[in-house]
N, C-alpha and C positions, 0 to 999 in steps of 0.2 A: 128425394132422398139422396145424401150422398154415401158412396162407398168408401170406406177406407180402404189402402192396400199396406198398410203395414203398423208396426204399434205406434202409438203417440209418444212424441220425442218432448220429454219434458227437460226448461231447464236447470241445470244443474244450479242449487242455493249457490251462492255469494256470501263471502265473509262482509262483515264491516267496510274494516277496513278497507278493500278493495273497491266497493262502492266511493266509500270518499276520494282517495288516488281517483278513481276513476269521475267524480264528480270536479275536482281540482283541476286534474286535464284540460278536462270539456268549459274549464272557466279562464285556466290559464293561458291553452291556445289563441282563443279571439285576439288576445290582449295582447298576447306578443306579436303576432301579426300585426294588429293596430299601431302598437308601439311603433315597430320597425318601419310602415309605412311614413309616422310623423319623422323619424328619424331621416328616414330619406328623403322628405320632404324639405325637412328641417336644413336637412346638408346640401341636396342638390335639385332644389324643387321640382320639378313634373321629371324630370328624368331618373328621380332620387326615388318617385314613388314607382316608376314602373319596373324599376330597377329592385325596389324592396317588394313590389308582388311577385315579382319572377323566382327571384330568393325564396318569400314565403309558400309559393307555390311548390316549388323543389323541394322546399323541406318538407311541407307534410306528402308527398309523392314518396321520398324517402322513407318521412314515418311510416307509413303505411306498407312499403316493401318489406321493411326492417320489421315491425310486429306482427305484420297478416294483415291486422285488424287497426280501427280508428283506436279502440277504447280496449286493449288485449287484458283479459282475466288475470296473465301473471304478470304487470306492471311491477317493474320495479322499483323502489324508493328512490334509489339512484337518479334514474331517468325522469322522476320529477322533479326533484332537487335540483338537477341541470335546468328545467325548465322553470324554476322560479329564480334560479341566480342568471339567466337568461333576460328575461322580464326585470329583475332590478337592475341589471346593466343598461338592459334599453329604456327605462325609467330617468333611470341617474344622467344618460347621454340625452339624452330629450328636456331633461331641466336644463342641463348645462350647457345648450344650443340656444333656449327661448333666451 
């Protein structure tokens, strides 16, 4: 048998929308990391990649200082929109290297 010591911590419902911002994140991030990688690839090969993990590593050490959390309940629209016109700029710079 187990004991409880105290009441059940249920969590709190989610809007929609917060779920999707929060589903976008968790699809956006890989990408932009990836991206960044071919970018530095692309620009200064093996030095350009270890140079774009350290970057990417920083950043989300950051994200993560800056929210709490990987995935924070009040994400702002803001903060995603940075992160897709992010993702097109290193999209756009990756065509225009191949």
């Amino acid at each position: 048998m187990s004991r409880q010591t105290g009441p059940e911590r249920t969590p709190e419902p989610t809007l929609l929308s917060q779920d999707l911002r929060a589903a976008a994140l968790a699809a956006l991030t890989p990408l932009a990391v990836g991206l960044l990688v071919l970018d530095g690839y692309l620009a200064l090969d093996v030095f350009g990649v270890v140079l774009a993990v350290l970057v990417s590593a920083g950043a989300l050490v950051w994200w993560r200082r800056r929210r709490g959390r990987w995935f924070p309940r009040e994400l702002s629209t803001g903060g995603l929109v940075g992160l897709v016109l992010l993702v097109g700029l290193l999209a756009i710079l990756a065509s225009a290297m191949l």
